[in-house]
N, C-alpha and C positions, 0 to 999 in steps of 0.2 A: 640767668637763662631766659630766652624765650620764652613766651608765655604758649601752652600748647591747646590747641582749639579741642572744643569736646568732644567730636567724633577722634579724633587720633588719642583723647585721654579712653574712648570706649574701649578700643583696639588694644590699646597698652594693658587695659584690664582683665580683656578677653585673654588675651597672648598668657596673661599672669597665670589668670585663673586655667588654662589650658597648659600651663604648666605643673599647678599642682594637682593637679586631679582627671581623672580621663571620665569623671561622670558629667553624663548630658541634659538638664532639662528636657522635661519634656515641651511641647509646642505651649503656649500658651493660648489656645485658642480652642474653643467648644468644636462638636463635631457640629455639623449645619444643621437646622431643623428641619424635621421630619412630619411629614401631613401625614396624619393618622386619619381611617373612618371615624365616624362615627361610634359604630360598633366598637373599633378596637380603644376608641378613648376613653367608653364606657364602663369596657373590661378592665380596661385599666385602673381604673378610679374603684373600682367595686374590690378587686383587689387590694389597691391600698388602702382602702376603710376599712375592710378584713383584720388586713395586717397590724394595722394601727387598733384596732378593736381590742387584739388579740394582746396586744402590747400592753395595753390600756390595762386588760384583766389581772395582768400578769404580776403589772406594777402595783394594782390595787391590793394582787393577796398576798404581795411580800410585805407591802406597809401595814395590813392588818395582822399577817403572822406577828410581822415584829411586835406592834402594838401590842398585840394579849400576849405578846414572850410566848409564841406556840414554836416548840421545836418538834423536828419531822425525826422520825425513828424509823430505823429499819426492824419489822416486823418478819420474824421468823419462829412461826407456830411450831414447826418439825426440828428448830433448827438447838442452839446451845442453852437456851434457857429452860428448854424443856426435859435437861437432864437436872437441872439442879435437886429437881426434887424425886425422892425415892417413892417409889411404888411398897406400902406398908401392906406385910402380908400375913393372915393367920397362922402360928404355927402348928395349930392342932390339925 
């Protein structure tokens, strides 16, 4: 056969791929950039140190639980454990 140039081997592939399947990428292109104030880049940034902060903390008391093996218990004063024991009462 003829040898087929590469834009008609794209088309052939496309046609393929449009055969088996009806899902679409999406665009492959960013949305365009956006001029922010001052103000709002500041807010921005202070925000994501926050968040990042927060993350930071978060990660740090999961690796120290684990480390000392501290397991977290659900505490219930009113609740099943405080029947176990009998109220001992005078009979006289």
């Amino acid at each position: 056969g003829s040898p087929i140039t590469a834009e008609e081997r794209r088309l052939r592939d496309k046609k393929h791929l449009n055969d088996i399947t009806a899902a679409r990428l999406p665009p492959l292109h960013h949305s365009p950039a956006k001029l922010l104030s001052i103000e709002e880049s500041i807010a921005i940034q202070i925000q994501q140190k926050e968040a990042h902060e927060e993350m930071q903390a978060k990660l740090a008391a999961q690796k120290l639980a684990e480390r000392l093996n501290i397991k977290m218990l659900r505490f219930e004063p009113e609740g099943a454990a405080s029947m176990q024991y009998r109220e001992v009462r005078d009979e006289d």
